[in-house]
Every structure is written in C-alpha cells, then in structure tokens.
C-alpha positions as a Markdown table, in Angstrom:
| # | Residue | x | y | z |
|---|---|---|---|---|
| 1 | Unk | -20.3 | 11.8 | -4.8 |
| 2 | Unk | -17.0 | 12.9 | -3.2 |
| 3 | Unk | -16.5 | 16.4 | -1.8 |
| 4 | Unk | -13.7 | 18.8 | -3.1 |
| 5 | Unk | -11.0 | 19.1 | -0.6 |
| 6 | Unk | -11.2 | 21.0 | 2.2 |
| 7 | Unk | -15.4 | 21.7 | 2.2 |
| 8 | Unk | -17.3 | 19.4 | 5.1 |
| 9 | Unk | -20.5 | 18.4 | 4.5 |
| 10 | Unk | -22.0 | 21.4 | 6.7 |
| 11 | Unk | -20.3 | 23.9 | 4.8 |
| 12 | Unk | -17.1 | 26.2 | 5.0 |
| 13 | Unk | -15.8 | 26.9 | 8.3 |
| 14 | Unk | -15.5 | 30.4 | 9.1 |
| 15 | Unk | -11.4 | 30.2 | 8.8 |
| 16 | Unk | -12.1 | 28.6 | 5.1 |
| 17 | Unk | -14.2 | 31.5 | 4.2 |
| 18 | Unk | -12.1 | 34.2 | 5.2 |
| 19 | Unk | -9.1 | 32.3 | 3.6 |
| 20 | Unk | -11.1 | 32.6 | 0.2 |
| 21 | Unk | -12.1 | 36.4 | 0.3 |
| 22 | Unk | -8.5 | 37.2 | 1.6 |
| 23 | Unk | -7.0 | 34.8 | -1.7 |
| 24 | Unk | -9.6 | 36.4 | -4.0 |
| 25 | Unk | -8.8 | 40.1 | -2.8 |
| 26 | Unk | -5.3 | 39.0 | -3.5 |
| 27 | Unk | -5.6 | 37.6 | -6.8 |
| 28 | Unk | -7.8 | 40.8 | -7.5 |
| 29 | Unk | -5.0 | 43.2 | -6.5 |
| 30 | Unk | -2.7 | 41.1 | -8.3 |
| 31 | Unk | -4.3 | 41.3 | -11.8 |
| 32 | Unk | -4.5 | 45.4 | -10.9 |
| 33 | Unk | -1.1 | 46.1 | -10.3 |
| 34 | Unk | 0.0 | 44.1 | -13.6 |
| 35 | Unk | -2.7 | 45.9 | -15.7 |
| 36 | Unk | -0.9 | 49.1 | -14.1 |
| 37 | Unk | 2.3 | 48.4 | -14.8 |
| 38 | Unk | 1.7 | 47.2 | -18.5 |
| 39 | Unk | -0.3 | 50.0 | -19.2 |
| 40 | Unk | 2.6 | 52.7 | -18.2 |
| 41 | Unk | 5.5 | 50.7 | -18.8 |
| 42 | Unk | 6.9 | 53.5 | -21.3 |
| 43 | Unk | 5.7 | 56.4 | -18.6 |
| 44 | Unk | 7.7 | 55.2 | -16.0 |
| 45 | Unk | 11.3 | 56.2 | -17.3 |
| 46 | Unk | 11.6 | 59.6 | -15.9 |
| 47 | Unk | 12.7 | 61.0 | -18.6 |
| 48 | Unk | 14.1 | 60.2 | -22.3 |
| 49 | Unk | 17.5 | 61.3 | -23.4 |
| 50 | Unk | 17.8 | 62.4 | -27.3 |
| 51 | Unk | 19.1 | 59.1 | -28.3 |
| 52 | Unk | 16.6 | 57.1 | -26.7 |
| 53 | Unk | 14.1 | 59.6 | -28.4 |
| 54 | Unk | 15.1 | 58.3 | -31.7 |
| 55 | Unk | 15.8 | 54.6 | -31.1 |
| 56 | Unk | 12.0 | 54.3 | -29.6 |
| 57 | Unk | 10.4 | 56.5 | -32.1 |
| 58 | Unk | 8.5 | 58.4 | -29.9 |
| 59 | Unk | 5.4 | 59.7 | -31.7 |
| 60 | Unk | 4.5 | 63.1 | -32.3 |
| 61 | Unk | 2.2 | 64.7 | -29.7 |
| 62 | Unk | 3.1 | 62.0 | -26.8 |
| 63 | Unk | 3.6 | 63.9 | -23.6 |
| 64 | Unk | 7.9 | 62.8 | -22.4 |
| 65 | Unk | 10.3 | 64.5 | -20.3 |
| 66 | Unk | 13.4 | 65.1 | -22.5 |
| 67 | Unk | 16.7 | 64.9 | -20.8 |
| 68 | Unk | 20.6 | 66.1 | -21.3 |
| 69 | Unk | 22.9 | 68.8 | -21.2 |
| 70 | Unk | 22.1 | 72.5 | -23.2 |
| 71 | Unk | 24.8 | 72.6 | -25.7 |
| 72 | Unk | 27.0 | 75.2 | -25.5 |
| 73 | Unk | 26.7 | 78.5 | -27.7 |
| 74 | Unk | 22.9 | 76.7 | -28.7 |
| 75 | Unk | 20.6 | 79.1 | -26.6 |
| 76 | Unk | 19.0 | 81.9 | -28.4 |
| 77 | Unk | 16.2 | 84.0 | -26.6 |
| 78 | Unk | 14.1 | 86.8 | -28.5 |
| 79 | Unk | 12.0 | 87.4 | -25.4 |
| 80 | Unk | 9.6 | 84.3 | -24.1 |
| 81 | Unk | 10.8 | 82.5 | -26.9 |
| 82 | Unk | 13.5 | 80.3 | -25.8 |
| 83 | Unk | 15.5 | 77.9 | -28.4 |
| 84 | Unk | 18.2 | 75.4 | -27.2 |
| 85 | Unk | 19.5 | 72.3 | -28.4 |
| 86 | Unk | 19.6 | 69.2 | -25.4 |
| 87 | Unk | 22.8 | 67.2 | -26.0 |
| 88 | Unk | 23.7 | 63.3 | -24.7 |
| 89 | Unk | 26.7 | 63.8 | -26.2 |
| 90 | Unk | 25.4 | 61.2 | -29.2 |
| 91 | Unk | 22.4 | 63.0 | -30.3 |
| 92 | Unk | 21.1 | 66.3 | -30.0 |
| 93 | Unk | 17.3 | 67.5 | -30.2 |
| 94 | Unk | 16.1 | 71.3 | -30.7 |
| 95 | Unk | 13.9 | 72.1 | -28.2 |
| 96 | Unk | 11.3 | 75.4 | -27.9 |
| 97 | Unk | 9.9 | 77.3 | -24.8 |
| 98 | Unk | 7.9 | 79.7 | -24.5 |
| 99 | Unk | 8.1 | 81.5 | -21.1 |
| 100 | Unk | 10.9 | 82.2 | -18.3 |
| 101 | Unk | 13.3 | 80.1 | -17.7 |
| 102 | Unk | 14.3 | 78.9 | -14.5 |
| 103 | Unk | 17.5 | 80.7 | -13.0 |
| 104 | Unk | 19.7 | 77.8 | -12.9 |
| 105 | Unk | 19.3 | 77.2 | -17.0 |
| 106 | Unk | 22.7 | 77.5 | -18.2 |
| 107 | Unk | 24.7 | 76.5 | -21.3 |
| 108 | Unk | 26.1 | 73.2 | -20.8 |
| 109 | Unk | 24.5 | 72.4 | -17.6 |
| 110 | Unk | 21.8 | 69.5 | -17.1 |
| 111 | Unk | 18.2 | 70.4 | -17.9 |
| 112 | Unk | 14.9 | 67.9 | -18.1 |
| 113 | Unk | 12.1 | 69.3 | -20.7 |
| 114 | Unk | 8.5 | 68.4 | -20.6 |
| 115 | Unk | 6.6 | 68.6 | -23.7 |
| 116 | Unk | 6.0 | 66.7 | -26.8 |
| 117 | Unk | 7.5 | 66.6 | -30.0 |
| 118 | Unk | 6.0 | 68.5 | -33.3 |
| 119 | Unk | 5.7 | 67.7 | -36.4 |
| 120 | Unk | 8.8 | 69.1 | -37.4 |
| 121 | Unk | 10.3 | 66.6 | -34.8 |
| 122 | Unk | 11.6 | 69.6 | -32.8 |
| 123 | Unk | 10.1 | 69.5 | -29.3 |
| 124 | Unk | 7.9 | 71.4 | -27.7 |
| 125 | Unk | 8.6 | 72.2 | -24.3 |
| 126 | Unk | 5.6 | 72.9 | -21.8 |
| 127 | Unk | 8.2 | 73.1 | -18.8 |
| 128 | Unk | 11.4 | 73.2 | -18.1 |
| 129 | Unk | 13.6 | 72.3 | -14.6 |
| 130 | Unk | 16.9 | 73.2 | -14.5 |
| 131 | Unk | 19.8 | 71.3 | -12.3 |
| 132 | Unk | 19.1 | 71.6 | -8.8 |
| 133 | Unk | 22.4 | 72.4 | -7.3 |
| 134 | Unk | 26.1 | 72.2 | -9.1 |
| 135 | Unk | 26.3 | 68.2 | -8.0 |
| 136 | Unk | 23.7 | 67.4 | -9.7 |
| 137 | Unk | 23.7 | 65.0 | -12.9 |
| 138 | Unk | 20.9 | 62.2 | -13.7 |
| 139 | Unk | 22.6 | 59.2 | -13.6 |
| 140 | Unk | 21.6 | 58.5 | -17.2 |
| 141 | Unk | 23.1 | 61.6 | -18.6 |
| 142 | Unk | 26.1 | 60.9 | -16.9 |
| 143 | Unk | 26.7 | 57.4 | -18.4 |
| 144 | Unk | 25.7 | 58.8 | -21.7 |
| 145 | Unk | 28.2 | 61.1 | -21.7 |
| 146 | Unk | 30.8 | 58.6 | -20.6 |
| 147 | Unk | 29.9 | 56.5 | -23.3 |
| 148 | Unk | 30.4 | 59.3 | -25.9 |
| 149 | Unk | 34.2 | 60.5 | -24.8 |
| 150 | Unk | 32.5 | 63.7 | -23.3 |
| 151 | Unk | 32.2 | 63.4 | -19.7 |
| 152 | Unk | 34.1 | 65.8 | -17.4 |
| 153 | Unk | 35.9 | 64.0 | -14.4 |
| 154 | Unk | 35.3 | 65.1 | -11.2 |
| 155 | Unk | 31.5 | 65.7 | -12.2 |
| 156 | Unk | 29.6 | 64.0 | -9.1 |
| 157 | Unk | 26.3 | 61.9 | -10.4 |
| 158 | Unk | 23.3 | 61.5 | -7.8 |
C-alpha cells in the first residue's frame, strides 16, 4: 500500500498540519467572499442613473440609489411633498419626496435619491443627498452628460 504524498508513516508533522488548517481556512474564506460578491453584485453600483434604470429593468419595490442632475423648471413643492424630475441628459425619471430637502437641492445641480420605484414607475424617494460642494459631480453623471451633447465645460468631476 503506498502512502499519499507528503504523510510518514507516524503521521502529519506538526508543520503539515498547520499547513492544512491554514489551506482549508483559506479555501473557506475563499468560497465566502465569492458568495458575497455574487450575492450583491447589482448592490454594489452606488447608485443608478435613469438610463441604466431602464436598460436593467429594475423591479418595482427594490431598494436603489437613483442618480443625475434635477431638471431645470421640474421641482414643484406643495409643502413636504417634493416632485422633481432626475435627468442624465438621455433619460429622465420623476421622482417623489416627502420631507425637507437638504439645503444644497437646487434645479439643475447633482442629486442621488434613495428609494424604490412604484407601480406607476415613478420613484419613490426615502432620502435624498444633495451635491456636497459646487465641484462636485459623480463621475458617471458627468460622462452621461458628455455622451448626450449636455455637459457644461469647465464643470470639475471627482
């Protein structure tokens, strides 16, 4: 009967053993991290633009960040209630709040929505963060913007 390579006839030497717990722990976190990572894959964008709303056909109720600029002359506010449209400059998406709104929210300024979207496919926002500073863009809203003829030079992207 031959042994299997590396085992003596005695047994593992203590080196061999902690080789195999430190390779199994491995393996172990291994197999975690890709069950992670599959399991959010759509979660870790940090946030959706209008367009990419559409082309992934986000389903109703599923908690995203929406992202883009408020379109100009778009905001109406009868007292909580906040309506505004978020633009890429490709696609737009309504988009309702109900509570204050931060003091940097602005027509045609950057703004990222959390919430879902109804039934109506209007979305629902649960919060909403304005721009944190006037150089502020995300990076994807700027090169949507490029894409569609609308971007403003001289508008910095962080």
């Amino acid at each position: 009967m031959t042994m299997p390579i590396g085992v003596r006839k005695a047994g593992w030497t203590r080196k061999q053993k902690r080789l195999a717990v430190i390779g199994g722990l491995a393996l172990v976190l291994a197999l975690a991290t890709t069950l992670v990572l599959l399991a959010l894959r759509d979660q870790i964008v940090f946030f959706y633009s209008p367009s990419d709303v559409i082309a992934r056909n986000v389903t109703i109720g599923q908690p995203i960040r929406l992202g883009g600029l408020v379109k100009d002359e778009s905001w109406v506010r009868d007292g909580k209630n906040n309506t505004f449209v978020v633009t890429d400059g490709a696609n737009e998406m309504t988009a309702h709040y109900i509570g204050l709104l931060p003091d940097l929210f602005r027509e045609g300024q950057g703004v990222v929505a959390e919430g879902s979207l109804g039934p109506d496919g209007q979305f629902n926002a649960t919060n909403v963060l304005a721009k944190h500073d006037e150089n502020y863009m995300p990076k994807e809203v700027a090169e949507a913007l490029k894409a569609s003829g609308q971007w403003r030079e001289g508008t910095p992207v962080q």
